[in-house]
PAVOLO-569195 format. One record per residue (C-alpha): z, x, y. Coordinates in steps of 0.5 Angstrom, whole numbers, padded with zeros to 4 digits, always signed. Layout:
# PAVOLO-569195
ZXY ...
//
This chain:
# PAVOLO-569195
+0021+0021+0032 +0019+0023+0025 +0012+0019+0021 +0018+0015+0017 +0023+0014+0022 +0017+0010+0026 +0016+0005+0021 +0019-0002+0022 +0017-0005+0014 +0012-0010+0012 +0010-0016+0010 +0004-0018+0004 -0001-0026+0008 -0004-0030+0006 -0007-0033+0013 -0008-0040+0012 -0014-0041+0015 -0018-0035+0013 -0025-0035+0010 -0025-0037+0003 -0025-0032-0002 -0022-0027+0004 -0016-0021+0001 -0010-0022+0002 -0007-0017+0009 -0002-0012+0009 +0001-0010+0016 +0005-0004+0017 +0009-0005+0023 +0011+0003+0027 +0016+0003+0034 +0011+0006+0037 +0004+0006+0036 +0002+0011+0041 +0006+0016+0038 +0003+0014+0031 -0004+0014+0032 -0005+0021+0033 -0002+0023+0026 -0007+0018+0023 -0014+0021+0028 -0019+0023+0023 -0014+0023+0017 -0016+0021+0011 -0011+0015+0009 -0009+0013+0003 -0007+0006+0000 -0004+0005-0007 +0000+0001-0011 +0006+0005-0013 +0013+0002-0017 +0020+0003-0013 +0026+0006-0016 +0030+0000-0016 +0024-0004-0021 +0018-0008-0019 +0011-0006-0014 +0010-0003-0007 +0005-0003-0004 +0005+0004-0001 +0001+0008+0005 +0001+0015+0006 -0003+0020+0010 -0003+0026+0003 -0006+0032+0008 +0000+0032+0013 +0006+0030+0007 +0009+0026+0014 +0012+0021+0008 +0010+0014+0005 +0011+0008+0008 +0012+0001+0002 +0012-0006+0003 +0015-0009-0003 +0012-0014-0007 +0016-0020-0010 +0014-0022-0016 +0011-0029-0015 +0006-0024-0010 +0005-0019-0016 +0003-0026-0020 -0001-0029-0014 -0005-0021-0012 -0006-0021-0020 -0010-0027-0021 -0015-0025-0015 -0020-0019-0014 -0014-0014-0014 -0017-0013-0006 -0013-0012+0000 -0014-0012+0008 -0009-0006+0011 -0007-0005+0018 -0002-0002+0022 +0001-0006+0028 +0005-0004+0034 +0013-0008+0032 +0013-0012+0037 +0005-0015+0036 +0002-0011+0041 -0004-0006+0039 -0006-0005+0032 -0010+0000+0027 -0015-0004+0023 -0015+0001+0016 -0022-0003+0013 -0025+0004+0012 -0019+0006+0007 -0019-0001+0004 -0026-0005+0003 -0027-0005-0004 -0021-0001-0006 -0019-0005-0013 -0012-0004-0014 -0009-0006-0020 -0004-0011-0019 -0001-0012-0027 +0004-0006-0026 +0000-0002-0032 -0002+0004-0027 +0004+0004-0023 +0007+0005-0029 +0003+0011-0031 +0004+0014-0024 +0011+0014-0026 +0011+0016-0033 +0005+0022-0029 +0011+0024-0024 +0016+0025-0029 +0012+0030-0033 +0011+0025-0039 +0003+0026-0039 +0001+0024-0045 +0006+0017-0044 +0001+0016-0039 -0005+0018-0042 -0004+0012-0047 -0002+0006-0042 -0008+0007-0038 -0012+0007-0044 -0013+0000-0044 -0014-0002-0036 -0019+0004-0035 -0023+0000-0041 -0023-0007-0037 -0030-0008-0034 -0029-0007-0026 -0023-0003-0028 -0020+0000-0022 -0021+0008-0019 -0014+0010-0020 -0014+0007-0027 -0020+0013-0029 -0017+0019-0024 -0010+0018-0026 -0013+0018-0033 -0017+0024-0031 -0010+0028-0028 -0006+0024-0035 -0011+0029-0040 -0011+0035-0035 -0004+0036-0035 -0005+0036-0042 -0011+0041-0042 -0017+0037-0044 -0022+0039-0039 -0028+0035-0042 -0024+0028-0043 -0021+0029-0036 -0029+0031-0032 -0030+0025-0037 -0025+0020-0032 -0027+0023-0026 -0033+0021-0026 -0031+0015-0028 -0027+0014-0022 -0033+0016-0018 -0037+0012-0020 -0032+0006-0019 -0032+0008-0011 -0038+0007-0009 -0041+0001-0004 -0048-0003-0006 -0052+0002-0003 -0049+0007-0007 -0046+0011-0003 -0038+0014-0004 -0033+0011-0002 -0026+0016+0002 -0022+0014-0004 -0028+0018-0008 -0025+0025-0005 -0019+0025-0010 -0023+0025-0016 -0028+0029-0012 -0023+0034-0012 -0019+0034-0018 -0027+0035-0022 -0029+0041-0017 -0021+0044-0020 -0023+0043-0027 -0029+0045-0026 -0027+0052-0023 -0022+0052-0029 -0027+0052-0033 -0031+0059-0029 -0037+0053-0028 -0037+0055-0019 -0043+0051-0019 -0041+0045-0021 -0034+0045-0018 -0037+0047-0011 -0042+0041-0011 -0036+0037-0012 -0032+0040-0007 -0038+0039-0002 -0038+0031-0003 -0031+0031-0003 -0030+0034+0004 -0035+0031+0006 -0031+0025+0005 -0025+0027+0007 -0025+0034+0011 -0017+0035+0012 -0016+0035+0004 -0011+0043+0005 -0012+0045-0004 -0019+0042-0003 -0021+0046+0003 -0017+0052+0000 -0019+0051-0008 -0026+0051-0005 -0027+0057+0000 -0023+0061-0005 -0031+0059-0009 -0033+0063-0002 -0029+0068-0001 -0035+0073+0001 -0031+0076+0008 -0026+0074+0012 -0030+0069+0016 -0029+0064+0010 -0021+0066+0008 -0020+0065+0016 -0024+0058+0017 -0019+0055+0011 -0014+0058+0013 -0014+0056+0020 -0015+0049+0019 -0010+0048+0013 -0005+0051+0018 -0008+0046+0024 -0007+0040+0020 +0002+0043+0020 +0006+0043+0015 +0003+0048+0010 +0005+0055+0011 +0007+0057+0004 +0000+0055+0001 -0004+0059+0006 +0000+0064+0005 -0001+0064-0002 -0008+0063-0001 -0009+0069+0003 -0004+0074-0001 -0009+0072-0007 -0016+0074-0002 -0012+0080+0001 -0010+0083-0006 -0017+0082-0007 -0020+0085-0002 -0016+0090+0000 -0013+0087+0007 -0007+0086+0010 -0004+0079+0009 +0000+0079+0016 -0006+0081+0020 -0010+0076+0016 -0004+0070+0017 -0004+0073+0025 -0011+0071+0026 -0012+0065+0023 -0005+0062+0027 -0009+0063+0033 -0016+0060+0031 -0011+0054+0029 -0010+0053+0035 -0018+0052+0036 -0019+0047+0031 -0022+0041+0032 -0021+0036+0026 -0026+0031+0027 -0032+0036+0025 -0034+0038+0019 -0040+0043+0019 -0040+0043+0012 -0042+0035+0013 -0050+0033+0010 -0052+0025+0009 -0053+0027+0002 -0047+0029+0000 -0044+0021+0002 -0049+0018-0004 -0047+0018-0011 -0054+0019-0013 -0054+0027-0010 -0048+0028-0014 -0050+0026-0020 -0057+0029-0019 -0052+0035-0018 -0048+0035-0024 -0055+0034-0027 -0057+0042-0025 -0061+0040-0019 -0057+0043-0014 -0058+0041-0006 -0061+0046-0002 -0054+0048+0001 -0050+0047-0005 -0055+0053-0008 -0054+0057-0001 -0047+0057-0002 -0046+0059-0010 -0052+0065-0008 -0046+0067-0001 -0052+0065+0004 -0049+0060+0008 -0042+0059+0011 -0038+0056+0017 -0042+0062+0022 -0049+0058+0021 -0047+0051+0019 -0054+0049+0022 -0058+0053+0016 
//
């Protein structure tokens, strides 16, 4: 059964006897949670505050790096008002129908603000139906609130680069970084979206340094991420050891074929290879990926502090390698 077919709707509580000051929790309800649980196994996922077709708010679960579909649960207007009023936090999980077993989404949601006024929601909309500079001044004002969330500054970000304004969309990225930090000051997984996007304008802007550290932290935190995997080794792209790992994870993850083969017709018009061969080979490395590990993963790329040091010219010593071509998937212990 289908990702979407599995989901049973939601429901928004309030457990009266919860601590003071606890979120209010989301429950996904799946059929078949065996089924379900391995779809989600070292995925990044994704929760967000979207606007539904018919008016009003969700509250929305995705897993992005698969495209399996979205799952909401609506939210009535008395809720909206009752989630406005408090930190804009919310508990997740995702429970068997009938009560049975449950995933708990804490990494994906402890400390996540969502904004609960409709105004991001809206520029979200506005954003997908190509009208960026509507988005742009909606969020002008909420990404300007003290403790303003994420996504106010990284669809801001994606609001002033669709409008090609590099600078001023590094500028809300980095914003959003900095909201998706914990008190340790390390980031958070939701950091990886504006991670990314930031390593593309980066790239855009012929800067590979700076976009490869922000790739680098970005996987870190979420591994699977396919334009973030492809955007980043074609960075690397020295032999064919660095197209096939890409490849053959993205291909790994299912359901993005045509962009590997884009990414591979690129690098072969570039190295003089043949595509077919190069597509063969990283069908059967697929087949061989283990998704729960990363080689590229380093403590330092999980603090905020390394990255800003980073951005500031002070590469870590990987970022250095890497950017020098001195260091891939074949000797990821260096």
């Amino acid at each position: 059964m289908p990702f979407v077919e599995q989901y049973a709707g939601g429901e928004c509580e309030w457990p009266e006897r919860q601590r003071a000051g606890a979120p209010p929790r989301f429950t996904f309800h799946v059929r078949d949670l065996l089924r379900v649980r391995p779809q989600l196994d070292h995925m990044f996922v994704e929760l967000s505050v979207r606007p539904m077709t018919s008016g009003g708010l969700a509250f929305c679960l995705d897993v992005p790096d698969r495209n399996l579909g979205t799952w909401s649960i609506p939210v009535s207007e008395k809720e909206r008002s009752r989630l406005a009023r408090g930190s804009g936090e919310c508990a997740a999980r995702v429970q068997q129908l009938d009560g049975g077993p449950v995933i708990d989404l804490a990494p994906f949601c402890e400390g996540l603000r969502h904004d609960w006024t409709g105004e991001v929601a809206a520029a979200y909309a506005d954003l997908a139906r190509g009208d960026a500079v509507s988005g742009a001044a909606r969020l002008a004002h909420p990404a300007r609130r003290p403790n303003s969330p994420p996504s106010a500054h990284h669809l801001l970000g994606r609001c002033h680069r669709a409008c090609e304004k590099l600078e001023e969309a590094i500028a809300c990225y980095r914003a959003a970084v900095r909201a998706s930090t914990n008190e340790d000051g390390q980031l958070r997984p939701w950091a990886a979206g504006p991670l990314s996007d930031m390593g593309v304008a980066y790239k855009r802007g012929k800067d590979a340094a700076r976009a490869i550290h922000c790739f680098l932290h970005s996987l870190h935190l979420r591994p699977n991420h396919p334009e973030a995997l492809l955007s980043f080794f074609s960075l690397l792209a020295l032999d064919d050891s660095y197209v096939l790992f890409a490849a053959s994870r993205v291909l790994a993850l299912g359901d993005h074929g045509a962009l590997v083969d884009q990414f591979l017709d690129s690098y072969a018009r570039h190295a003089h290879r043949d595509s077919t061969t190069l597509r063969r080979e990283a069908e059967r490395l697929a087949a061989k990926v283990d998704l729960s590990e990363w080689p590229f993963r380093r403590p330092c790329f999980g603090s905020l502090a390394s990255f800003e040091r980073g951005l500031a010219g002070k590469a870590t010593p990987v970022t250095a390698a890497l950017a020098k071509g001195r260091w891939g998937p074949g000797n990821a212990s260096a």
